[in-house]
C-alpha positions as CSV (number, residue, x, y, z in Angstrom):
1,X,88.2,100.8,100.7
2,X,91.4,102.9,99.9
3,X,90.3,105.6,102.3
4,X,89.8,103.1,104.7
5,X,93.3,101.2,103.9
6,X,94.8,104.5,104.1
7,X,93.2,105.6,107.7
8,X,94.3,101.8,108.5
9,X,98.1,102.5,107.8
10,X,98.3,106.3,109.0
11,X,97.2,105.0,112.7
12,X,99.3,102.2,112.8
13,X,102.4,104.1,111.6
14,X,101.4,106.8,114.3
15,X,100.8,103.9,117.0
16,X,104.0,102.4,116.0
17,X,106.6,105.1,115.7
18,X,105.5,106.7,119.1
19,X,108.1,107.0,121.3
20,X,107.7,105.3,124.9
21,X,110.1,104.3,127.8
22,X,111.7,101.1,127.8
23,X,111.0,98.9,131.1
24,X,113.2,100.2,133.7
25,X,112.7,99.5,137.1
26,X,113.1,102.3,139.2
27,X,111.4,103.3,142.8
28,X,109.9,106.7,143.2
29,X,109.6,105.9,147.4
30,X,112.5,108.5,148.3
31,X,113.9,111.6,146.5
32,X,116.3,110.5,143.8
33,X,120.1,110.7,144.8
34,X,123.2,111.0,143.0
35,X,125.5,107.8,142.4
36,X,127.0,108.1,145.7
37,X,124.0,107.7,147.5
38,X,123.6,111.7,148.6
39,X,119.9,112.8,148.1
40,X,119.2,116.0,145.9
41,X,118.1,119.0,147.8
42,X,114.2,118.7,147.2
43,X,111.9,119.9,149.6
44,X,108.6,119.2,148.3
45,X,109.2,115.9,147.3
46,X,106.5,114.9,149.1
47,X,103.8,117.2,147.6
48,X,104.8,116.4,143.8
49,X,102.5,114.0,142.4
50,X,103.1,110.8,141.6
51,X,103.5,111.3,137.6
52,X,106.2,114.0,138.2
53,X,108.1,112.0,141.1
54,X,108.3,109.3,138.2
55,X,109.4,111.3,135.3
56,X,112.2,112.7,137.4
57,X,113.7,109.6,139.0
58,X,113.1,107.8,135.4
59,X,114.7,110.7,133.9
60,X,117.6,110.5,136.3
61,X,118.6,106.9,136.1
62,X,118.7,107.6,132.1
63,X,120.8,110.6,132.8
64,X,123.2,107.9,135.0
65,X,123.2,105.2,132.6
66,X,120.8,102.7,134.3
67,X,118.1,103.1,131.8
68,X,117.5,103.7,128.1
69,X,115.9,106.3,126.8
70,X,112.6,106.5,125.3
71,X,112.6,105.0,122.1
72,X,110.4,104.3,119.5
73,X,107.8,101.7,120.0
74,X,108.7,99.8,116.9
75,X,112.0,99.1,117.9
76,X,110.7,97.3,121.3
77,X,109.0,94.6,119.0
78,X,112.5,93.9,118.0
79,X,114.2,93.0,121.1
């Protein structure tokens, strides 16, 4: 039963000190611009898949203050 208990608590810590993304909503339809509305020189944009398109646009509006970071998951339960 301890060995179990312990297996029990070492997941759930694991599970719930992950870090993931907050919600944030953000559209991955067109190449990311800066503030003023100019898009980035990206060429390929097109032919990125879908995961990278999202990681840089979600990556992006964190680096402009629109998002949070990704943050621990046990801090989520809080809010």
């Amino acid at each position: 039963m301890l060995c179990l208990a312990a297996a029990v608590l070492a997941t759930s810590w694991w599970y719930a000190s992950r870090a993931v993304r907050p919600h944030c909503a953000i559209s991955i339809s067109a190449p990311p611009a800066d503030l003023d509305g100019r898009p980035f020189p990206i060429t390929d944009w097109k032919r990125w898949t879908p995961e990278r398109r999202t990681d840089l646009v979600y990556w992006f509006a964190v680096g402009a203050g629109r998002c949070k970071p990704p943050e621990p998951r046990w801090r989520q339960w809080l809010d």
